[in-house]
KEKOLDREN-44875 format. One record per residue (C-alpha): residue number from 1; residue in three letters; x, y, z. Coordinates in pm, 1 decimal, always signed. Example, Ala and Ser with C-alpha at 12.3 -4.5 7.8 and 13.67 -1.06 7.14 Angstrom:
   num   residu         xx         yy         zz
     1      ALA    +1230.0     -450.0     +780.0
     2      SER    +1367.0     -106.0     +714.0
//
This chain:
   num   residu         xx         yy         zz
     1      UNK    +2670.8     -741.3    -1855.7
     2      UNK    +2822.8     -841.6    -1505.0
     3      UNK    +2596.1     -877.0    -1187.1
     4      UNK    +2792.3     -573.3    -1017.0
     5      UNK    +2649.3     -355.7    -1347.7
     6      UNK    +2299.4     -517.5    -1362.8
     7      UNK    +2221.7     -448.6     -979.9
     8      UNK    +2352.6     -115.4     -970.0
     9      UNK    +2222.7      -12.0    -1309.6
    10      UNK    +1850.0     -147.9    -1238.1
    11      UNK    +1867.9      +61.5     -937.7
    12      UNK    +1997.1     +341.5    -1109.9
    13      UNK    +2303.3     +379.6     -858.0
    14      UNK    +2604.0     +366.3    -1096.4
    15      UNK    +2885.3     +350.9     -932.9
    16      UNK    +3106.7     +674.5     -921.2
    17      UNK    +3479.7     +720.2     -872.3
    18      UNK    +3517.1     +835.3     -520.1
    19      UNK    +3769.9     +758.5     -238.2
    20      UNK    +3605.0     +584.0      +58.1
    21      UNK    +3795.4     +945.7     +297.3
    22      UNK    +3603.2    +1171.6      +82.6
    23      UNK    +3385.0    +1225.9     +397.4
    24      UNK    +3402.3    +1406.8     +719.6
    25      UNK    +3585.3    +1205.5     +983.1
    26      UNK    +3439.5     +848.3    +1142.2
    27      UNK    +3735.4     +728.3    +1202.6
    28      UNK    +3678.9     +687.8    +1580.0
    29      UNK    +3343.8     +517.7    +1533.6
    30      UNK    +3280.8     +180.7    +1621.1
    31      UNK    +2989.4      -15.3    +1388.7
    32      UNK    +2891.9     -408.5    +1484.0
    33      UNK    +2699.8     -632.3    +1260.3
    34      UNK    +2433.7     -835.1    +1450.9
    35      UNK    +2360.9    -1191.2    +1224.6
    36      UNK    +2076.2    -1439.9    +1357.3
    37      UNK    +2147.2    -1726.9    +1111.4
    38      UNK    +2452.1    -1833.0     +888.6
    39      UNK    +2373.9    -2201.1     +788.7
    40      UNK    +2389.0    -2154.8     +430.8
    41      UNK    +2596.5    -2013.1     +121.5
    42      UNK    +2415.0    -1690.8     +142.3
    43      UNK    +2449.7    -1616.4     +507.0
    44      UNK    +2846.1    -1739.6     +472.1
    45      UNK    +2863.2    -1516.9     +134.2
    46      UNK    +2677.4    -1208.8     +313.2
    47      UNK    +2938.8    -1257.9     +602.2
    48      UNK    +3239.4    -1322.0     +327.2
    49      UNK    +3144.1     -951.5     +151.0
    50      UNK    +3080.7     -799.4     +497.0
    51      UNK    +3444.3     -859.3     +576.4
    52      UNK    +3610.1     -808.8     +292.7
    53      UNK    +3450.6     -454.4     +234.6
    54      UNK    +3445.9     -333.1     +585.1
    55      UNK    +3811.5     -465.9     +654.3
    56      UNK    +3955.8     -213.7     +422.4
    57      UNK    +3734.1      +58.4     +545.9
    58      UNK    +3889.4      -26.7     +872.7
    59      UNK    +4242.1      -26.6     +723.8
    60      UNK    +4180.3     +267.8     +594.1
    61      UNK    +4105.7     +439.4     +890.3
    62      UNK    +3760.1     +516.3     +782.8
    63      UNK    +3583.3     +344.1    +1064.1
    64      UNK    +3757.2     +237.2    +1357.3
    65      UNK    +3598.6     -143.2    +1401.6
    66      UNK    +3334.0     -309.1    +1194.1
    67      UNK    +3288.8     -638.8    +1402.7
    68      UNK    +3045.8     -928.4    +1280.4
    69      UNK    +2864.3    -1127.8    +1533.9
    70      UNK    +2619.9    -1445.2    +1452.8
    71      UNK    +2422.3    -1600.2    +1718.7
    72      UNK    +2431.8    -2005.7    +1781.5
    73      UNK    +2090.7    -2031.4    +1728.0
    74      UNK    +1802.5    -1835.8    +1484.8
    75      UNK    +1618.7    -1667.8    +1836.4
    76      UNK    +1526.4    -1339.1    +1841.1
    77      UNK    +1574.5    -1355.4    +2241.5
    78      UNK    +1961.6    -1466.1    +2137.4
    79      UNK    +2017.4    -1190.4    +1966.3
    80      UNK    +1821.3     -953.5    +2157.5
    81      UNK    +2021.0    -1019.6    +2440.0
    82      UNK    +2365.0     -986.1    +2161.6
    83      UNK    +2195.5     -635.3    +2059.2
    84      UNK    +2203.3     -513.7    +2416.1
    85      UNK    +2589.0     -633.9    +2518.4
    86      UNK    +2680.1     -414.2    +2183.2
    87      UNK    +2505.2     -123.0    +2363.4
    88      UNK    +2732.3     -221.9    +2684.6
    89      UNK    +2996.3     -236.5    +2443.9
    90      UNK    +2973.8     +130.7    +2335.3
    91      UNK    +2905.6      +86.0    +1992.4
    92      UNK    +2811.3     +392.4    +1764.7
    93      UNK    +2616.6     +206.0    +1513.7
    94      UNK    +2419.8     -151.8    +1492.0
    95      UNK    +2354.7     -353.8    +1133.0
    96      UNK    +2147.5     -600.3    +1203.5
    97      UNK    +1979.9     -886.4     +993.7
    98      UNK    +1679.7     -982.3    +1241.2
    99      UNK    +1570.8    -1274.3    +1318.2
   100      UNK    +1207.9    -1141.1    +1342.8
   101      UNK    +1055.5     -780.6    +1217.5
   102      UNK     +887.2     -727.8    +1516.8
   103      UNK    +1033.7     -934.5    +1858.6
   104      UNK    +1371.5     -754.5    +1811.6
   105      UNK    +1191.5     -401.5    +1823.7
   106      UNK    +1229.5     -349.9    +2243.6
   107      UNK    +1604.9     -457.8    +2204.3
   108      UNK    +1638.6     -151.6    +1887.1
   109      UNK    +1455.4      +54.1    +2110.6
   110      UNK    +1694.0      +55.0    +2358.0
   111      UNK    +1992.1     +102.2    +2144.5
   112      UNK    +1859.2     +433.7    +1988.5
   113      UNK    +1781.1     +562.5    +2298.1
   114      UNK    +2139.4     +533.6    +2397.0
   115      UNK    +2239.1     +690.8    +2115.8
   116      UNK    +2305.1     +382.7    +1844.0
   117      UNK    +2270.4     +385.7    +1459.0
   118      UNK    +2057.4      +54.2    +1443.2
   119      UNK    +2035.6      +16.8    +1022.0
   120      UNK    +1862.5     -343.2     +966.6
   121      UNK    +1884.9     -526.5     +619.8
   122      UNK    +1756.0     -804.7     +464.2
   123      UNK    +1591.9     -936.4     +803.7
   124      UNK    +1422.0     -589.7     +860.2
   125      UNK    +1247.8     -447.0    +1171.9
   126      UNK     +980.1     -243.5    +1208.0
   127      UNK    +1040.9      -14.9    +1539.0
   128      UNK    +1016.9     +325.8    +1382.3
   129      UNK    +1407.6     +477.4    +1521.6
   130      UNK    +1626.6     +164.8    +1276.2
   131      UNK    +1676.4     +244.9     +944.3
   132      UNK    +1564.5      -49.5     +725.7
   133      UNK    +1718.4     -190.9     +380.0
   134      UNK    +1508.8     -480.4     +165.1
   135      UNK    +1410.1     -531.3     -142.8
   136      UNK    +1094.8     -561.1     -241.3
   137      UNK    +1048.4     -939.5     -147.3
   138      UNK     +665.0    -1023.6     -218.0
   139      UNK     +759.8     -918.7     -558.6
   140      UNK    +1043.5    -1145.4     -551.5
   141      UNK     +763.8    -1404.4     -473.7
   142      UNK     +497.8    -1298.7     -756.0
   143      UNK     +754.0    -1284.1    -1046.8
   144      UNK     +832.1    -1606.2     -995.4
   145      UNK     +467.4    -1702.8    -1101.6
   146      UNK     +426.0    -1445.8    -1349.0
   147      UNK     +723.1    -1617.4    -1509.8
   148      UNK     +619.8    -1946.1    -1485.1
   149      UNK     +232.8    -1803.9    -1600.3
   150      UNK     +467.2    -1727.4    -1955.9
   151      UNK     +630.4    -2073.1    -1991.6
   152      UNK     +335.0    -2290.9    -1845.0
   153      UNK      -11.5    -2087.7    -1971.2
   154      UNK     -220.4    -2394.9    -1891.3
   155      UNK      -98.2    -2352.7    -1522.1
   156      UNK      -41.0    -2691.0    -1327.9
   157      UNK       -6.7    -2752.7     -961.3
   158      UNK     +323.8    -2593.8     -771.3
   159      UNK     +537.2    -2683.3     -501.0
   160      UNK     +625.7    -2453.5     -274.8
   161      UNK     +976.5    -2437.0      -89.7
   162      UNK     +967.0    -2193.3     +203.3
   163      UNK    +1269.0    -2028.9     +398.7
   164      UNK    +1332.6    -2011.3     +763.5
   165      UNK    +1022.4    -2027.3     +979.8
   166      UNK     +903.6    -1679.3    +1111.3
   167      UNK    +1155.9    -1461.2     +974.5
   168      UNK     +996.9    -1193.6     +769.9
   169      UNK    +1161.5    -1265.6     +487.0
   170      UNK    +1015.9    -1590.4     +438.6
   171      UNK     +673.8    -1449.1     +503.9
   172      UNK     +686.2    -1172.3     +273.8
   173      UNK     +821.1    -1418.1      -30.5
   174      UNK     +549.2    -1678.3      +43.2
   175      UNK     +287.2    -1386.6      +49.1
   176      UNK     +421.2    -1265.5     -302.0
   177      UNK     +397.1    -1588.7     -442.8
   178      UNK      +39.4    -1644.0     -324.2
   179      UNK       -2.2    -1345.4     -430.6
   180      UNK     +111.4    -1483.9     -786.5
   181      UNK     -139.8    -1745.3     -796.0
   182      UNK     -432.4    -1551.5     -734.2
   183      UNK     -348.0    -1300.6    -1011.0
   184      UNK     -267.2    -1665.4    -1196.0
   185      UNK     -549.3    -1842.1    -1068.0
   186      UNK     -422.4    -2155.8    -1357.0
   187      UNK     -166.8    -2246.8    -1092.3
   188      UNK     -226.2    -2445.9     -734.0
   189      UNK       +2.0    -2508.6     -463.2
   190      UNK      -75.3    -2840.7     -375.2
   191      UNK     +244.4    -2842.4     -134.4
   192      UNK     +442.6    -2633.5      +82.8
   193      UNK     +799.7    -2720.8     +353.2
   194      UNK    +1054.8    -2561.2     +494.3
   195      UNK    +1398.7    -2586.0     +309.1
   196      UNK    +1578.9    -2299.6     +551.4
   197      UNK    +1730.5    -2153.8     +227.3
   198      UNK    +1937.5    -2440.2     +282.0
   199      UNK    +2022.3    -2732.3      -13.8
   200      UNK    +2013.5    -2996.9     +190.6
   201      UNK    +1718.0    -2909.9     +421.2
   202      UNK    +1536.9    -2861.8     +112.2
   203      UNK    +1640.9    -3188.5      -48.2
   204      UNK    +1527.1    -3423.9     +250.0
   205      UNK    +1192.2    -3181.8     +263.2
   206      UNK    +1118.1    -3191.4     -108.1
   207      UNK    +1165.9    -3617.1      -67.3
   208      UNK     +922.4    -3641.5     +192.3
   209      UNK     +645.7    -3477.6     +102.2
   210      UNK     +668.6    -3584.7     -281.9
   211      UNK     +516.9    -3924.5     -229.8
   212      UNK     +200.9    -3739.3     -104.2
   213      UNK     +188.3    -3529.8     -468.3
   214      UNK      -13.9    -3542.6     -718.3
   215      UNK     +195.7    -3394.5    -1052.4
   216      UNK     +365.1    -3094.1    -1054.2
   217      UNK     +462.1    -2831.9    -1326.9
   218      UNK     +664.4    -2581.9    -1096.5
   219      UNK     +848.3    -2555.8     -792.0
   220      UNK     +818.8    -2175.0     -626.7
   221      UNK    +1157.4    -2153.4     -379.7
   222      UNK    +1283.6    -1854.2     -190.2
   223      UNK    +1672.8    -1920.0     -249.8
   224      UNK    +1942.1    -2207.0     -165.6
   225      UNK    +1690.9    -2498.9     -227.2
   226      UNK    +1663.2    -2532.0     -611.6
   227      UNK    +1950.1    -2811.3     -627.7
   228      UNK    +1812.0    -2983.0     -364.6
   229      UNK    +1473.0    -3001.5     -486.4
   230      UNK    +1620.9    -3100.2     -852.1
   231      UNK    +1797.6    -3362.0     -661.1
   232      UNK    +1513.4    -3524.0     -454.4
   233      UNK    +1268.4    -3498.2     -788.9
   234      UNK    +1588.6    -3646.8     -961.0
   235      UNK    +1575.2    -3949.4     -741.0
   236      UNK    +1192.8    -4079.1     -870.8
   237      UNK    +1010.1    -4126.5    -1213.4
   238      UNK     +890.3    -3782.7    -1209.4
   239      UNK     +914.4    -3537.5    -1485.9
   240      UNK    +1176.0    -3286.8    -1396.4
   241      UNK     +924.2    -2978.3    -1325.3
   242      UNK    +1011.2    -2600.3    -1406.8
   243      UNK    +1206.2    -2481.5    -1084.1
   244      UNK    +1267.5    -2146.2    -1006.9
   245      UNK    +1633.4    -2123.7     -853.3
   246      UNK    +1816.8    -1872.2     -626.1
   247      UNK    +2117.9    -1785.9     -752.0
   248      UNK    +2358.4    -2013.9     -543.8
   249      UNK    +2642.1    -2187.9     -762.2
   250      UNK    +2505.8    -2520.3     -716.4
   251      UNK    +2193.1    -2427.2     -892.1
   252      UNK    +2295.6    -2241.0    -1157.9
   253      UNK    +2551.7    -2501.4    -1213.3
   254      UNK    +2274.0    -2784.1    -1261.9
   255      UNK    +2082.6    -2523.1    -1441.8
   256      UNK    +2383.4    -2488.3    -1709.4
   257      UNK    +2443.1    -2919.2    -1726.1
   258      UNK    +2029.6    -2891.8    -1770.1
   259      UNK    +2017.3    -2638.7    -2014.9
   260      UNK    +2295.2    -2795.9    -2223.9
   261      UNK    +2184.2    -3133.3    -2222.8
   262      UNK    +1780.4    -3080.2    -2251.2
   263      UNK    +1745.7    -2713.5    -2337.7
   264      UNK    +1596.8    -2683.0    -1976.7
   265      UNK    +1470.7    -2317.0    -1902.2
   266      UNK    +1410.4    -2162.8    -1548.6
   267      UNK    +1481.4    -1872.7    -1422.1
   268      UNK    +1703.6    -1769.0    -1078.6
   269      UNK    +1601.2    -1474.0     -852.9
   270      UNK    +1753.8    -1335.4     -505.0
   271      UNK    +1848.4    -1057.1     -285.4
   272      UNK    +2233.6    -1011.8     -309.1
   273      UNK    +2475.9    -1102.1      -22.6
   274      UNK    +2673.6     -826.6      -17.9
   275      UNK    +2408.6     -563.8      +41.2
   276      UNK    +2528.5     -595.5     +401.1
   277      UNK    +2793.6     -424.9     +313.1
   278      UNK    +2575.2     -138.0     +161.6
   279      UNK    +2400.7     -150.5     +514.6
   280      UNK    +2726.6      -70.7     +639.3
   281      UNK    +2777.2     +233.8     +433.6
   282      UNK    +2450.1     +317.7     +476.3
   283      UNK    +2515.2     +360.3     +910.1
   284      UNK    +2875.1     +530.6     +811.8
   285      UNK    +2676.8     +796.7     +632.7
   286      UNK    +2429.9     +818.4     +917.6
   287      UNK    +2743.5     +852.2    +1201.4
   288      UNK    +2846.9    +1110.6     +943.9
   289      UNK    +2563.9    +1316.1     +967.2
   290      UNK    +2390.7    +1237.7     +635.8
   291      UNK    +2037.3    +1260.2     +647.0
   292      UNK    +1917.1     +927.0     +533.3
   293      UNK    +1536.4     +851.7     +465.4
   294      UNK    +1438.3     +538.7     +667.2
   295      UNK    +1343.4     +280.9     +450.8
   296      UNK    +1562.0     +182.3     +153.3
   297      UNK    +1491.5      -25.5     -183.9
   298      UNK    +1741.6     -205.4     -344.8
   299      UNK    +1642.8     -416.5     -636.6
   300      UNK    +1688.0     -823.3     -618.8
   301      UNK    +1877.7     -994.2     -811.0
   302      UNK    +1767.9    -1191.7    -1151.3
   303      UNK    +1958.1    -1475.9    -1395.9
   304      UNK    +1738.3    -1563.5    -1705.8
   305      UNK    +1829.9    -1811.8    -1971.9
   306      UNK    +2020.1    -1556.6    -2181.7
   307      UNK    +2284.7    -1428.7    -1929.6
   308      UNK    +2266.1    -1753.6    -1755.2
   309      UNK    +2638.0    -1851.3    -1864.9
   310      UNK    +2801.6    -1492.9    -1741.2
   311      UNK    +2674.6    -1492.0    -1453.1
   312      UNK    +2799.4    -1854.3    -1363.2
   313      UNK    +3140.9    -1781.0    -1447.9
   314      UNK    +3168.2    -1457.9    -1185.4
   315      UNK    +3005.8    -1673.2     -944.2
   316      UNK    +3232.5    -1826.9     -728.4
   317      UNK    +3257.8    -2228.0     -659.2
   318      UNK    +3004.1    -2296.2     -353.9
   319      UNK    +2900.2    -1967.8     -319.1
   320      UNK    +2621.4    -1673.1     -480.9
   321      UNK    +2575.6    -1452.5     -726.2
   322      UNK    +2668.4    -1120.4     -542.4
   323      UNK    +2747.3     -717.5     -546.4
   324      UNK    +2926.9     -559.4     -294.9
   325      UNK    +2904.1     -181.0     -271.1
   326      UNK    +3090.7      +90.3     -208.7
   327      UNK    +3065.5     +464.3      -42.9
   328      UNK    +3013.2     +605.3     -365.5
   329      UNK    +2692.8     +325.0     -388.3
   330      UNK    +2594.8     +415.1      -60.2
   331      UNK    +2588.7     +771.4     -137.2
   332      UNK    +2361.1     +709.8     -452.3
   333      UNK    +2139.8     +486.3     -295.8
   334      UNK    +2048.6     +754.9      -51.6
   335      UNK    +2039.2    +1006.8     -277.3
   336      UNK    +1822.4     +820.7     -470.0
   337      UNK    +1561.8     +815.7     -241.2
   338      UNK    +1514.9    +1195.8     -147.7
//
């Protein structure tokens, strides 16, 4: 089965034949996608699906711009200040992937009081006027010890690999896996750093703090720092522990070589890129004047040993396992949740 059917058949949001100008008319309407981070694959992927999918909406007259904008620097008073030139801008509608849930609110604030769409994703925000897309990330995080509860019984100690500091993302994933060890109380994190979802932050984090740990079984991540952690545990005389991986390329290549060589088993678990671009259909249908509940599940992503080899080969080289979606999704998705 490919990703694009796993994703949209776990969420029950088939995809169904449907031309993207099946709608009433937002051609006129201008949508900008506010990024706070894009140093690594799945930042560059989320930005890569963003646009390729919203290009062609553009092309096709369905929207009239669909602009992407990252700021320098992960600060939520960056892109506050980016939020509110897109309100001087004259925008209609505002995706945004936040650099905090709750420091971007005032900025959101304004821009629904002058009339913006502000549909955040991934990143979420709480002010009650945005429209919010996620999955359900602390169960991201406690699956990941509930599978490692299956192949390790006895329990062991864990290392845990966070993401970016103070984006809600990160804390909701750590929570989840805490979460995981208390309802597996045979497992202890005896470790924690910051790999920024990032391979090679997580590689020079992983070799610092090793030297400091006692034996591990299991290394909990939150996406874009399995590799590196294989490759700093590579580098010593340590047993190559369980690690849970995040479906970038790199990993589940190593994963494959692993597997092939040692019968290695892990398992790989993330949120996929391209749901910006379901974000983006998502504030189409809201300029359209769909009535859209505000908060949205979509379901994460998962690669286990068995479909392990399919989903490397429709991965591309240095990037992430990834859907994009369409209208039709869009329309599902909200449909879905009536």
């Amino acid at each position: 089965m490919t990703i694009r059917k796993m994703l949209l058949a776990s969420a029950a949001i088939a995809c169904a034949a449907m031309p993207v100008s099946a709608l009433a008319d937002t051609s006129g309407k201008k949508i900008a996608l506010s990024n706070n981070y894009a140093g690594n694959s799945w930042r560059q992927a989320m930005l890569t699906s963003w646009s390729k999918v919203t290009g062609e909406a553009v092309k096709s007259g369905v929207v009239a711009a669909a602009d992407p904008f990252t700021t320098a620097e992960n600060q939520a008073t960056e892109q506050a200040a980016q939020i509110q030139n897109m309100i001087l801008q004259g925008y209609d509608a505002i995706v945004l992937n936040a650099a905090s849930p709750t420091a971007l609110n005032g900025a959101v604030k304004e821009a629904c009081d002058a009339g913006i769409t502000v549909v955040s994703f991934d990143g979420i925000v709480t002010e009650p006027c945005a429209w919010r897309i996620a999955v359900n990330f602390k169960e991201m995080g406690r699956s990941e010890v509930e599978y490692l509860s299956k192949k390790l019984p006895q329990g062991g100690n864990l290392l845990e690999i966070r993401g970016l500091a103070g984006v809600f993302v990160d804390d909701e994933i750590s929570a989840g896996i805490h979460e995981g060890v208390k309802q597996f109380p045979q497992f202890k994190i005896v470790g924690s750093v910051h790999g920024d979802w990032a391979q090679d932050v997580a590689q020079k984090a992983v070799a610092g703090i090793l030297p400091s740990l006692p034996e591990i079984v299991g290394v909990v991540t939150q996406g874009g720092d399995g590799y590196g952690a294989a490759q700093a545990i590579a580098a010593t005389d340590r047993k190559m522990p369980i690690i849970i991986m995040g479906n970038r390329e790199d990993e589940l290549k190593w994963w494959k070589e692993q597997k092939d060589a040692k019968g290695y088993e892990t398992m790989s678990v993330s949120i996929a890129p391209g749901v910006s671009t379901l974000a983006f259909w998502v504030a189409q249908q809201i300029l359209d004047g769909k009535q859209v509940k505000k908060d949205l599940v979509v379901p994460f992503l998962r690669i286990d040993q068995d479909n392990l080899e399919t989903n490397l080969a429709n991965t591309q080289a240095g990037g992430v396992a990834n859907v994009e979606y369409t209208q039709a999704d869009a329309i599902k998705v909200i449909e879905s949740a009536k």
